[in-house]
C-alpha positions, 0 to 999 in steps of 0.5 A: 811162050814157054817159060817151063821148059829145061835150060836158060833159053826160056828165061833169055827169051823172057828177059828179052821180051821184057826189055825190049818194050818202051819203059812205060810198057816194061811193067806190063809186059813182065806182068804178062810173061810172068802170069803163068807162072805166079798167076796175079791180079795186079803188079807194082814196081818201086825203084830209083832209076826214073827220078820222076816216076819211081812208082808204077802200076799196072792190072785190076783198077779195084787194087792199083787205084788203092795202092801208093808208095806207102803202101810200097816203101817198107817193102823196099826196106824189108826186102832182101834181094835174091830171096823172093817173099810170099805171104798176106799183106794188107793191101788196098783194102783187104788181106791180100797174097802176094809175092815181093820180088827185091833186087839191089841192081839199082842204087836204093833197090827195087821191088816187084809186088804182084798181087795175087788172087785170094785162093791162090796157091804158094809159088814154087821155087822154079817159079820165083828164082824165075821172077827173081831173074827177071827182075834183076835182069829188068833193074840192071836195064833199067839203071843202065838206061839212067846211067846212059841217058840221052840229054833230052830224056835227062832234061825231061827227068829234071824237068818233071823232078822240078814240078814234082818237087814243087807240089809236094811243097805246095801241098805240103805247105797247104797242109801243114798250115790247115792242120796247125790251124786246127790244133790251134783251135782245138787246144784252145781252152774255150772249148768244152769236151776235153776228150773230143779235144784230145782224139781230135789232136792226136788225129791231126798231130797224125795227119802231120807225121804221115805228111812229112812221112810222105816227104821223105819217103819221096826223098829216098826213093828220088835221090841217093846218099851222096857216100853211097854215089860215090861208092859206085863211082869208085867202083867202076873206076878201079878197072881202068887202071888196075892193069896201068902204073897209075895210082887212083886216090879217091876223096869221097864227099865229106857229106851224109847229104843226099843228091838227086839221082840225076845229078849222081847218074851224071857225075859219074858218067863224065868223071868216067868220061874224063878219066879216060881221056887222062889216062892216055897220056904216057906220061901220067903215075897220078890221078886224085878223083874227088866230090865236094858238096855244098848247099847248092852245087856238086863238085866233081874235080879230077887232077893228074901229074901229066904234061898239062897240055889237056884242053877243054876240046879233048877232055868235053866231047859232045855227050859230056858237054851236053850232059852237063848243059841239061843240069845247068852244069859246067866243066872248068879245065886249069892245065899247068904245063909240066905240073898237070891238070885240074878238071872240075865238073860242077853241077847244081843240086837245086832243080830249077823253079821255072825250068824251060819246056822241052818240046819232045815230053809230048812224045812216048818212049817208042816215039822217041826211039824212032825220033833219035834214029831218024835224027841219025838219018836211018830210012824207015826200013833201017829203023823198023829192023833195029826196033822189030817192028813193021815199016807200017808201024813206023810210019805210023810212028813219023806220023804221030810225031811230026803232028806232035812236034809241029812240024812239017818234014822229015828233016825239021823233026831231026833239026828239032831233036838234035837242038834239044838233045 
């Protein structure tokens, strides 16, 4: 592919190559559009729109078997978007060039890391306002589809958020409780060799800070300060009636907590969702959108001065309701004829410790795809020209799904997506 070339064509070409791919492929397939340009070893990605992989790899094994999320976090922070950043980093094991790539399109930023060869020459500036576009178009992708998500790829975020959540705890605990019997053992005063005492306390007195380090790096990057939610709501809110006669009063959380991901991607979706529906009635001059936090829930209430008549029906079509039903969540309706109605979506903030098996995680993302469009009832014709693929590719697809879901036909693989989704 030409990526060289005058125009925007090239870089649009690129950019749809990139998203195109199932997202376990985007990184790879960036890495590879990118190689010409800023030739490289290896690539990483940090970023906030997939709660339970935000940390991805892909290239030389000798370097991405050695880089983690602390490795990628203070580039996260120091990043600035728009302005791509080359210079040595020390990185898995050595000193090594490299060129970060930060974009703000999601809500905590992301970052693009390709590891470059040791005698490699500085990227031009063609070069990398290139990668910088990519990489903005990439996130955008990326926090639309989390925006968007279907309810069975929600439930599998949540689901492997849970377990996540879980072994970091359980390690956590295991560690902590290792390290804090050692310091028990080491300053006690029947041991001999004060300065071996010491050097050893401070090692596991470190061994303890980077362990709660590693918690909440964890953190920031899975979930989002619940102000900063809120602000992107608001946002999104204000074109709706900037052309009506209704007032939008807007209460954000009095809270400096943080939520997952997925509840905030929700929230907003179905306030959007709701708003709409009031603002149909002629008769509205009024809507107060607000979140409330509490150790357990958020609640996210919608109240209008209209007639009063909404009802549950009209206000939860199926996208909301199932949304909701993921995250073990709810949508209370209390309409007041002749004084409005009160809409409160409310959804809990603790991840389920047994959360029930969704029997679609076994299926990739291109798997999923197929899945979804022949739930729809498309022929394999009508889905190989929406995903641009063979009609022999997606055959092979069916195949691979029915022996994965355990069913025999067609028709019980579309039964079985519609009950999950």
């Amino acid at each position: 592919m030409e990526l060289t070339g005058p125009g925007a064509v090239p870089a649009l070409t690129a950019a749809y190559e990139v998203i195109r791919q199932p997202l376990g492929e985007i990184l790879p397939r960036l890495s590879a559009v990118l190689a010409e340009l800023v030739p490289h070893r290896a690539a990483a990605e940090l970023s906030t729109h997939c709660v339970h992989s935000p940390f991805k790899t892909y290239g030389d094994p000798e370097i991405i078997d050695r880089l983690s999320t602390a490795d990628m976090a203070p580039l996260l922070a120091s990043g600035v978007p728009g302005r791509p950043w080359q210079g040595t980093l020390p990185l898995a094991g050595g000193e090594r060039p490299v060129l970060v790539v930060t974009s703000d399109a999601t809500p905590r930023r992301a970052v693009l890391l390709l590891v470059r060869e040791a005698d490699a020459p500085p990227v031009d500036e063609p070069a990398t306002a290139l990668a910088q576009t990519l990489w903005d178009v990439v996130t955008s992708h990326f926090d639309r589809l989390a925006s968007e998500a279907m309810p069975g790829a929600l439930a599998r975020s949540r689901t492997a958020a849970g377990t996540r959540a879980r072994v970091i705890a359980e390690l956590g605990e295991a560690y902590s409780a290792s390290l804090t019997a050692l310091l028990g053992v080491l300053r006690s005063r029947t041991l001999g060799d004060a300065a071996a005492r010491a050097t050893a306390t401070d090692l596991a007195v470190s061994a303890l800070v980077e362990l709660r380090a590693e918690a909440e790096r964890d953190q920031e990057i899975a979930e989002e300060p619940a102000g900063q939610a809120f602000s992107r709501l608001a946002d999104s809110l204000r074109p709706l009636v900037r052309y009506s006669p209704v007032r939008l009063e807007l209460g954000a959380p009095d809270s400096t907590r943080t939520v997952a991901a997925d509840v905030a991607h929700t929230a907003r979706v179905i306030v959007r969702a709701v708003l709409l529906k009031v603002l149909e009635q002629e008769t509205v001059t009024r809507v107060h959108v607000g979140w409330q936090l509490t150790d357990d829930e958020l609640r996210a209430t919608l109240r209008d001065d209209g007639p009063g008549t909404l009802t549950h029906d009209v206000l939860a079509p199926g996208r909301v309701t199932e949304r909701l039903d993921v995250l073990d969540g709810r949508l209370d309706v209390d309409a007041v004829p002749g004084w409005g109605t009160t809409i409160a979506a409310t959804i809990p903030l603790r991840v389920s410790q047994d959360p029930a098996p969704d029997p679609l995680i076994a299926l990739g993302e291109r798997e999923l795809e197929v899945l979804a469009r022949l739930a729809l009832g498309h022929r394999n014709r009508a889905i190989a020209q929406e995903l641009h693929i063979s009609e022999s590719t997606v055959k092979f697809h069916v195949a691979k799904i029915l022996t994965k879901l355990g069913v025999a036909s067609r028709g019980e693989a579309a039964a079985l997506f519609h009950a999950v989704a």
